[in-house]
N, C-alpha and C positions, 0 to 999 in steps of 0.2 A: 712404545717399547714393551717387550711381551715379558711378564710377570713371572713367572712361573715354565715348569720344565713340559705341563699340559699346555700351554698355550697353542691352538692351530688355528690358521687361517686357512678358508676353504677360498679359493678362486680356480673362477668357472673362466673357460674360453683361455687356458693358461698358456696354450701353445706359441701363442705370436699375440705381437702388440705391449697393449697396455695389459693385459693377462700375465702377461711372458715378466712386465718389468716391475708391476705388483710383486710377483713373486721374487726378485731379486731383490727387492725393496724391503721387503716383510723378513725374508729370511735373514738379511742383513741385521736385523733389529730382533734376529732371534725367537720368532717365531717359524713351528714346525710349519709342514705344508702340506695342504691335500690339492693338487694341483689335477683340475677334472677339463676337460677336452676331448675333440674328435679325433685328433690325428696325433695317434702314439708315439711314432716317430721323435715327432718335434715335443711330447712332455718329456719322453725319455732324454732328448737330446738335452734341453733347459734342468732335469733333474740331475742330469751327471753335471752340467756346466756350474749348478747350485752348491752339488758335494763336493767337487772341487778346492771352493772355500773357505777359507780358516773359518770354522767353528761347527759345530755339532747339531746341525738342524736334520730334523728328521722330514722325510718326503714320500706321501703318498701319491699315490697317480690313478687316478680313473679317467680311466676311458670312455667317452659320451659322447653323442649327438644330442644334446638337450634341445635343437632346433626341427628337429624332424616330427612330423604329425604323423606320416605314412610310413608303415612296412615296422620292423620291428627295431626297439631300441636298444642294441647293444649296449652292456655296460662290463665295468671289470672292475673290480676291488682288490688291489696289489697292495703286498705288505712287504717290507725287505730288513732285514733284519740289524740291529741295531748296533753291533760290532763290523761287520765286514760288509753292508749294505746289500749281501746278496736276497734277492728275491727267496723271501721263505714262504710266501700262501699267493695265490691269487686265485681269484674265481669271478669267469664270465657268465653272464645270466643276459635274459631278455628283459628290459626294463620296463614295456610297453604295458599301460595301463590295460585292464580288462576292459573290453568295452561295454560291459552293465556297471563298471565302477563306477561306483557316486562317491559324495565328502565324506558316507558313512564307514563304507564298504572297502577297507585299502586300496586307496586312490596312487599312494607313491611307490610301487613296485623298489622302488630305487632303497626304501630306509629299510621294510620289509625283510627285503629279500638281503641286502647288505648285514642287518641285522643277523639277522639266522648263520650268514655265512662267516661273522664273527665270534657268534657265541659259538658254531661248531670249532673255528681256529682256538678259543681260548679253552673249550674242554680238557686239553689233553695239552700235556709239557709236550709229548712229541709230537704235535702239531706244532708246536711254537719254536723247537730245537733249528737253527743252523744248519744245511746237511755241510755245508761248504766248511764252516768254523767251529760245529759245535755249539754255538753261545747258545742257553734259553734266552727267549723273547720275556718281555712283560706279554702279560695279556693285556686284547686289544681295551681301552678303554669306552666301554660300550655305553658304561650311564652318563658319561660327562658329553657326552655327544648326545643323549634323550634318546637315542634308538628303542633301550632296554623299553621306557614308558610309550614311547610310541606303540613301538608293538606292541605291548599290554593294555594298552587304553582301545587299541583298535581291536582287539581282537574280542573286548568285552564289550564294544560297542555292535559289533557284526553279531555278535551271541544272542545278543539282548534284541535286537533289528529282524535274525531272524528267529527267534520266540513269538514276536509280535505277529510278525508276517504271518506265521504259522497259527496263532491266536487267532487271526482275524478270519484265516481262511475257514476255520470251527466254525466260527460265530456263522459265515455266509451262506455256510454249506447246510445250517438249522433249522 
């Protein structure tokens, strides 16, 4: 039973199956949802089937091919607003790792990029306004997710990676 009014559950491959009934299961017991899949259709279709339901769970939706190696990996990060559910932010990006990416160097395009694209939603009240209802949004909760530190620990780990890089190429070149 989920604690608290942050509680989310993230399920991947949400669209159909045991995906699809996790998520009715979880939301049942009160837990918000970040429901992530290939085919938007069928989260959107399970997301309204979810809202429908007496009680007050919140429902995000990303859009994914987490199965694909080849060609580029769309993704989308949808927010919708927490009086009238209308869609207040979304934003699609390419999630495909770089291919010089190592563990050091941002490997998950996916928190990265997701990251950046919430902290520009919580900058600004009008970013987060309703145009449908008016209501302000809360801002998104970026640190209880670890994004904030992800990003921060990677970004001083790539600084420090290339400093060294750069150190060493002195020394070689002496």
């Amino acid at each position: 039973m989920a604690t608290g009014a942050a509680d989310y559950a993230l399920i991947t491959g949400a669209s159909s199956g045991l995906g699809a009934e996790f998520a009715r299961q979880l939301a049942g017991r009160g837990y918000n949802l970040i429901l992530a899949a290939r085919r938007e259709d069928r989260l959107e279709a399970l997301k309204a089937e979810i809202e429908a339901l007496p009680g007050s769970t919140k429902i995000e939706v990303i859009v994914s091919d987490l199965s694909t190696e080849d060609g580029p990996q769309r993704e989308a990060v949808s927010l919708q607003c927490e009086e009238c559910r209308e869609e207040v932010f979304k934003y699609e990006f390419d999630a495909t790792p770089h291919p010089d990416a190592d563990t050091i160097s941002h490997p998950f395009p996916s928190l990265t990029v997701s990251a950046k694209a919430m902290t520009d939603y919580n900058s600004a009240t009008a970013n987060r306004t309703c145009p449908k209802c008016g209501h302000v949004n809360a801002p998104f909760p970026l640190r209880d997710w670890g994004w904030e530190a992800y990003v921060d620990q990677s970004a001083t780990v790539h600084d420090g990676v290339g400093a060294l890089r750069d150190a060493a190429g002195q020394l070689s070149s002496d």
